[in-house]
MDTraj code that builds the backbone (N, CA, C; nanometers):
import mdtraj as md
import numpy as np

residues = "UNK UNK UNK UNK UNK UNK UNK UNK UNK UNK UNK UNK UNK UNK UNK UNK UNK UNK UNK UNK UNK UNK UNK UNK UNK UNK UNK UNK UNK UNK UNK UNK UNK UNK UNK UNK UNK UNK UNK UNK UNK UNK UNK UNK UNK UNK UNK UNK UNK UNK UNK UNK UNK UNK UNK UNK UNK UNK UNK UNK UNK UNK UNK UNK UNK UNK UNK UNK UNK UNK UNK UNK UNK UNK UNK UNK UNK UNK UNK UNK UNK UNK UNK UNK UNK UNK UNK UNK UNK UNK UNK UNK UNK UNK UNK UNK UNK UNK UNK UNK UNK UNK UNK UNK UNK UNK UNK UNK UNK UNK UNK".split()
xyz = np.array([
    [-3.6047, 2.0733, -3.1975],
    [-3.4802, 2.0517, -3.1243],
    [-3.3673, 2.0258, -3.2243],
    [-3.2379, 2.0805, -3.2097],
    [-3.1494, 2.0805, -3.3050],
    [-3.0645, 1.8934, -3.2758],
    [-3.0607, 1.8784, -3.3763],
    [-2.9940, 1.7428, -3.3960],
    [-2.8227, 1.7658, -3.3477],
    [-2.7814, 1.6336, -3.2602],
    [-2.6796, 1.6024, -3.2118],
    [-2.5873, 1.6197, -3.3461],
    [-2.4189, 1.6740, -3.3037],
    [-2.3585, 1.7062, -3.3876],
    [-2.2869, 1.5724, -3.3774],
    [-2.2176, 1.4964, -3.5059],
    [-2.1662, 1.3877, -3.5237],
    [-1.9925, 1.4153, -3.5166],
    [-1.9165, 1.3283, -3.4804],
    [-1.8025, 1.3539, -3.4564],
    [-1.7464, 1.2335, -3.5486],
    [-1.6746, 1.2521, -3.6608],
    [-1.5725, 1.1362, -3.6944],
    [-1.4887, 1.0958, -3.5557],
    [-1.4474, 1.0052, -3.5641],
    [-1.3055, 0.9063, -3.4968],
    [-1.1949, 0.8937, -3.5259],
    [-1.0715, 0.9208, -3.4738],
    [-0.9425, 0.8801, -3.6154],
    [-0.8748, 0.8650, -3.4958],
    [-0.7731, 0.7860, -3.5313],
    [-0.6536, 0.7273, -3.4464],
    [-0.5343, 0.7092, -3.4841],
    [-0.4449, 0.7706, -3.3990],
    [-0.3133, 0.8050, -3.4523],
    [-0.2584, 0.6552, -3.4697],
    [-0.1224, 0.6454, -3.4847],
    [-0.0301, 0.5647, -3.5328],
    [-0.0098, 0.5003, -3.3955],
    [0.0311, 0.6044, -3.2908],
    [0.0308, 0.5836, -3.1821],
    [-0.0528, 0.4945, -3.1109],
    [-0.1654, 0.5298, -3.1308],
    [-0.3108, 0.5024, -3.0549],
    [-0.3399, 0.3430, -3.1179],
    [-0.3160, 0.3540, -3.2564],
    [-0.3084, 0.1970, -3.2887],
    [-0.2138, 0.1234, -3.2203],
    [-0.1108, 0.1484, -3.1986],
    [0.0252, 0.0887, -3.1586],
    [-0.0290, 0.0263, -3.0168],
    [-0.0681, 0.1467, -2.9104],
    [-0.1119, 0.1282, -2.8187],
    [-0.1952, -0.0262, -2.7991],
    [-0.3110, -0.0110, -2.9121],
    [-0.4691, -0.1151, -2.8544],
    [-0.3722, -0.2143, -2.8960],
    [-0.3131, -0.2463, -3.0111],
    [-0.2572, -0.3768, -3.0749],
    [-0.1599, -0.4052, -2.9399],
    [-0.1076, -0.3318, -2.8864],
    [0.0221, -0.4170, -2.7844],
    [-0.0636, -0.4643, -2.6884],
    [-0.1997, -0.3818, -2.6276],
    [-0.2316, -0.4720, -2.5487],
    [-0.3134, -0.5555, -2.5949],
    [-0.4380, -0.5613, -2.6959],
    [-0.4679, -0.7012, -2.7287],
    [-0.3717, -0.8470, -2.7943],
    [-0.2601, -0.8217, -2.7772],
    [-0.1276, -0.8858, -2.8101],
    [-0.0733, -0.9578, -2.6449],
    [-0.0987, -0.8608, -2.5906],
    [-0.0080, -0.8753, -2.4397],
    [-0.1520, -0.9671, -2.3462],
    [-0.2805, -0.9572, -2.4007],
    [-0.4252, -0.9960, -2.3166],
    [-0.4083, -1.1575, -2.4345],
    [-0.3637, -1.1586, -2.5275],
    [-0.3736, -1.3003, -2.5989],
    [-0.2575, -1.3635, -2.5495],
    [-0.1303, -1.3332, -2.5148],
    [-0.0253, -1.4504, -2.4868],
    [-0.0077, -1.4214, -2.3415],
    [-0.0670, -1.3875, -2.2391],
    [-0.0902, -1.3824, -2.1062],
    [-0.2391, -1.4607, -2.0534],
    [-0.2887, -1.4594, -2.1403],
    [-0.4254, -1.5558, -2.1031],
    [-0.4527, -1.6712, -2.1620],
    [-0.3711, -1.6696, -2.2838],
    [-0.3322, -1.7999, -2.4043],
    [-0.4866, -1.8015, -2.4109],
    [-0.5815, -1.6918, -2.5071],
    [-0.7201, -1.6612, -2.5640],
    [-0.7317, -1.5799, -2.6431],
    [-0.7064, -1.6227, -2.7551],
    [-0.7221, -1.4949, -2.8186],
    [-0.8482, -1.4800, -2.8762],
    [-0.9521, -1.5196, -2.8577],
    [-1.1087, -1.4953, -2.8026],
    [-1.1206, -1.3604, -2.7189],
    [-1.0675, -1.3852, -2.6089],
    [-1.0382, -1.2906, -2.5122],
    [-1.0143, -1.1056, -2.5540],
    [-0.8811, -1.1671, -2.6477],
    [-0.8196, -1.0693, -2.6983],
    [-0.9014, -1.0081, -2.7482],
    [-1.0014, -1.0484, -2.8660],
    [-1.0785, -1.0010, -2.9804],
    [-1.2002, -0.9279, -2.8908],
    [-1.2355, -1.0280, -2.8552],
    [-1.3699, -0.9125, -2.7057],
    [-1.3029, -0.8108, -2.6552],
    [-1.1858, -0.7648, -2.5805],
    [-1.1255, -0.6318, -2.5354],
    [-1.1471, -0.5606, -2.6929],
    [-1.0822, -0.6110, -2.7277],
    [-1.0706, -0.5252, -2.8577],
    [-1.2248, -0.4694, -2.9009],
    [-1.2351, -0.5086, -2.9563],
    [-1.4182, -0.5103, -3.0052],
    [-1.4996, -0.3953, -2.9240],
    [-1.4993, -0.4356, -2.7486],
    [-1.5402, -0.3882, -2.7022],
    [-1.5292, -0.1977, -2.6528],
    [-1.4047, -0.1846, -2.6742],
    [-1.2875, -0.0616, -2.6665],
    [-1.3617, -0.0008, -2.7831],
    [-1.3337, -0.0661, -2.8928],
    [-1.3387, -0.0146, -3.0604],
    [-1.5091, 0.0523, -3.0406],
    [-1.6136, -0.0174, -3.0211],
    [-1.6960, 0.0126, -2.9686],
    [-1.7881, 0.1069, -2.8583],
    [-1.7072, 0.1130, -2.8115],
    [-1.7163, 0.2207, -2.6710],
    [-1.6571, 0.3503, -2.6961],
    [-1.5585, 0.3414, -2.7860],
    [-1.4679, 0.4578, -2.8324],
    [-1.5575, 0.5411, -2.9315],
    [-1.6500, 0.4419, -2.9964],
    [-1.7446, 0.5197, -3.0789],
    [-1.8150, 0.5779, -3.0497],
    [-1.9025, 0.4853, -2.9585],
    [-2.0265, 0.5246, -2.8894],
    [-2.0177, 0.6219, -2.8143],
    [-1.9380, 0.6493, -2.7421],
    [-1.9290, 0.7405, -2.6440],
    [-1.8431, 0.8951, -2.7050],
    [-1.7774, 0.8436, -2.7910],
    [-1.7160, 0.9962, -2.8235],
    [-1.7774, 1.0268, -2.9531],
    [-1.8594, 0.9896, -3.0615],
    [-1.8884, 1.0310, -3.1712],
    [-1.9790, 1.1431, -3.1247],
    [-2.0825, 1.1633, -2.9759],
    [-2.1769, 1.2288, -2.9992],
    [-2.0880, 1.2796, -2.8381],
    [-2.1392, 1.4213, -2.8629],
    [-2.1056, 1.5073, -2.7007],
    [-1.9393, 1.4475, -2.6184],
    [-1.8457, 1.4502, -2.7398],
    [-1.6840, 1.4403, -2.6506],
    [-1.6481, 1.5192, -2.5519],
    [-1.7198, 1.6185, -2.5513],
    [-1.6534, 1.7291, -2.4478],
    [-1.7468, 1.6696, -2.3040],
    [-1.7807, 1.6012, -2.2689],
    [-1.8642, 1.5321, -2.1600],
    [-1.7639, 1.4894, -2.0351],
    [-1.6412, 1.4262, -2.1381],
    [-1.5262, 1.3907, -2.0403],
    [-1.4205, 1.4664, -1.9983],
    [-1.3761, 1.4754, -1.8734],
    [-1.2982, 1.5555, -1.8123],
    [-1.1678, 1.5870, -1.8876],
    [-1.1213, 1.7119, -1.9142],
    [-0.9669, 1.7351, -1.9521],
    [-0.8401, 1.6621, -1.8759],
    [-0.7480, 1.6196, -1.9315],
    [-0.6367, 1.5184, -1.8846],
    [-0.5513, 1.6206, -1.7775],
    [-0.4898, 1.5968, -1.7169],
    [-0.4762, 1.6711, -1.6064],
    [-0.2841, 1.6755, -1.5649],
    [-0.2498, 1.5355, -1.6820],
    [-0.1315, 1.5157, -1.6811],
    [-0.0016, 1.6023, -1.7827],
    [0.0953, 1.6657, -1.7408],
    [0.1719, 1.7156, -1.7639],
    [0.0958, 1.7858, -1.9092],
    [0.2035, 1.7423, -2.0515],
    [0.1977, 1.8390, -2.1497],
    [0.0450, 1.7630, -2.2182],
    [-0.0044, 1.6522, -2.1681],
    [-0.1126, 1.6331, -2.1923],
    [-0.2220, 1.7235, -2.2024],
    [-0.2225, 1.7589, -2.0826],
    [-0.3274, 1.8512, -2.0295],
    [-0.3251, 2.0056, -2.1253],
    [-0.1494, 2.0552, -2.1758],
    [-0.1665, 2.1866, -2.1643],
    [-0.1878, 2.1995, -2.3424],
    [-0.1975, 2.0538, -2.3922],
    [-0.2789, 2.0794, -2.5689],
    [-0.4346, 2.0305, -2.5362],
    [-0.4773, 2.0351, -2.4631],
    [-0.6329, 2.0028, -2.4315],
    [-0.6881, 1.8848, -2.4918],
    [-0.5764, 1.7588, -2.4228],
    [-0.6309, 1.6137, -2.4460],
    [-0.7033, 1.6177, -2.3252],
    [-0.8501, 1.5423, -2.3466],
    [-0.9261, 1.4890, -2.2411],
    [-0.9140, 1.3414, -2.2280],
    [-0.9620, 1.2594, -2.0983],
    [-0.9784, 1.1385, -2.0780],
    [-1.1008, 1.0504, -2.0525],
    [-1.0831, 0.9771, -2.1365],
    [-1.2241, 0.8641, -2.1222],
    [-1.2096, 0.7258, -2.0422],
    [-1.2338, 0.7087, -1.9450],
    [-1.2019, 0.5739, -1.8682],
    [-1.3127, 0.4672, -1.8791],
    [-1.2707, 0.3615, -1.9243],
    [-1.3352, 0.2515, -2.0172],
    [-1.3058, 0.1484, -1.8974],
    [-1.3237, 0.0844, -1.8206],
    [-1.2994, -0.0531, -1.7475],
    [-1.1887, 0.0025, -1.6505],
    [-1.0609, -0.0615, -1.7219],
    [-0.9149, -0.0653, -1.7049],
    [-0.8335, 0.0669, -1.7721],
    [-0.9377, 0.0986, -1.8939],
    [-0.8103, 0.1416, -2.0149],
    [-0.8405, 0.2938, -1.9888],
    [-0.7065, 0.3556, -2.0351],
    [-0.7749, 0.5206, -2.0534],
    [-0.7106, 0.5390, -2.1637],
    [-0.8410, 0.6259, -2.2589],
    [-0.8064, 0.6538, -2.3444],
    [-0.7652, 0.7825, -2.3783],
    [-0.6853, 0.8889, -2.4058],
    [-0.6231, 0.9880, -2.4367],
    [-0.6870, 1.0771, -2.5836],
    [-0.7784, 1.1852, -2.5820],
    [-0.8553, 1.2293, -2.7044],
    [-0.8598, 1.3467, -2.7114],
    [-0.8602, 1.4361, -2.8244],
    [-0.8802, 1.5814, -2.8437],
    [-0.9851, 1.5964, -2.9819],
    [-1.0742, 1.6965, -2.9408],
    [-1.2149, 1.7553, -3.0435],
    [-1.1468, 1.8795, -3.1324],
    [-1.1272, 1.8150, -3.2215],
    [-1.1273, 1.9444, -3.3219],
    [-1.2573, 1.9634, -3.3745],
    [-1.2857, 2.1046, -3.2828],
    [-1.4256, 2.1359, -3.3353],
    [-1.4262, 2.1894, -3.4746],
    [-1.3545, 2.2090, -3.5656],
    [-1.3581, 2.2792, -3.7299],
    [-1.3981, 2.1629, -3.8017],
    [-1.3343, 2.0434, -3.7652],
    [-1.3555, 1.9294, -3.8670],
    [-1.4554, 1.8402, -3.8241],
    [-1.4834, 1.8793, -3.7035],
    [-1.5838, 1.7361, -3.6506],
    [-1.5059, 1.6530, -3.6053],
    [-1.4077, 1.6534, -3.5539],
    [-1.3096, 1.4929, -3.5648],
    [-1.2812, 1.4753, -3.3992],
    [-1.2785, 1.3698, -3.3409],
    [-1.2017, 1.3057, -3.2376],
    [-1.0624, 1.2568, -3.2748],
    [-0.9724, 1.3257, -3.1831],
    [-0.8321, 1.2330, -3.2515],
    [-0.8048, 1.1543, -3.1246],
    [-0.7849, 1.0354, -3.1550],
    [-0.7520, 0.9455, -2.9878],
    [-0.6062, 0.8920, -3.0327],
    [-0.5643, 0.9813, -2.9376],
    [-0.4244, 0.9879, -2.9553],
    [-0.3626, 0.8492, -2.8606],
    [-0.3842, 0.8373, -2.7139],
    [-0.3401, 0.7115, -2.6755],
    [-0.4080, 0.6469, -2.6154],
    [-0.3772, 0.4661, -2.5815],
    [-0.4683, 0.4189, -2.4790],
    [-0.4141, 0.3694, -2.3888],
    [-0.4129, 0.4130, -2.2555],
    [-0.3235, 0.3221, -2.1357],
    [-0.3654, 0.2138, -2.0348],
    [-0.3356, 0.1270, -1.9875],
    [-0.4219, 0.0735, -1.8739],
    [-0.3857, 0.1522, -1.7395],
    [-0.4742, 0.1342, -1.7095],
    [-0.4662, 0.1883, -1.5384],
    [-0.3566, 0.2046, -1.5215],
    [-0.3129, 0.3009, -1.4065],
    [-0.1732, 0.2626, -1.3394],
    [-0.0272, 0.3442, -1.3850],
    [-0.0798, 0.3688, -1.5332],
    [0.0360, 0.3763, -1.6442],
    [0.0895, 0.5379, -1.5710],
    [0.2074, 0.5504, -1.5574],
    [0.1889, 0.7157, -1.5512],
    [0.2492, 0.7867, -1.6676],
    [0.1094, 0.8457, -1.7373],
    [0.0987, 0.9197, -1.8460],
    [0.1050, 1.0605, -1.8797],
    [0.1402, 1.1088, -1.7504],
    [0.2538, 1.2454, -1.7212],
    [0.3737, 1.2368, -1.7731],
    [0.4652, 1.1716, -1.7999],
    [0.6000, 1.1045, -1.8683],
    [0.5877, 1.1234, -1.9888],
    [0.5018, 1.0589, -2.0652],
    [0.4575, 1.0620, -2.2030],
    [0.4321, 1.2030, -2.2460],
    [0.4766, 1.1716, -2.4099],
    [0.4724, 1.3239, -2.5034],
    [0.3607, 1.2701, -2.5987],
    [0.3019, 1.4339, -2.6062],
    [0.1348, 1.4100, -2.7225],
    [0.2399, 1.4059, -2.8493],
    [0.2199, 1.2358, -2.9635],
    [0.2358, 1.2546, -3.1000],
    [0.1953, 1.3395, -3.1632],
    [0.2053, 1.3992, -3.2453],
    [0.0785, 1.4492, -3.3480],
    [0.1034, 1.3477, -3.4641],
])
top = md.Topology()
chain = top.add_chain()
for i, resn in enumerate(residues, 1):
    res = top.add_residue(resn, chain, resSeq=i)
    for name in ("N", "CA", "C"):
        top.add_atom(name, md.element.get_by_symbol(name[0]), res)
traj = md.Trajectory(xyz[None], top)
């Protein structure tokens, strides 16, 4: 049986910007930043696990210019995360992360 293909992870500027505002916004709204560090952790974690092996599993994003560069979406709890497979390099790029709710049709893909 052929071995699972491995996917690096990388995260834009953006995508950092993103997790830091909300583990920022989950520490001085809950006054825990315990709290904070578990979202975090847990995201950072899940983002691996789940997209390093078989990314294309999750549905294509469906929202505006999102959709028409072939970002897909991963829904984690609350959060969605915003990702595209460059199959040449192996790479996941997770471009953003939103909570629920957010409408991410509005929003333009960084590169």
């Amino acid at each position: 049986m052929d071995e699972l293909k491995h996917y690096k992870i990388i995260y834009t500027e953006a995508a950092e910007e993103d997790i830091f505002s909300k583990a920022e916004y989950i520490e001085k709204a809950y006054h825990d930043s315990r709290l904070a560090y578990k979202w975090y952790m847990r995201l950072r974690t899940q983002i691996q696990k789940e997209l390093s092996f078989l990314p294309y599993k999750y549905q294509p994003c469906s929202a505006g210019t999102w959709a028409e560069k072939g970002v897909r979406e991963f829904i984690l709890r609350n959060d969605i995360i915003l990702y595209s497979v460059e199959e040449q390099s192996a790479t996941v790029m997770i471009h953003a992360v939103f909570t629920r709710g957010k409408n991410i049709a509005e929003d333009i893909l960084e590169e």
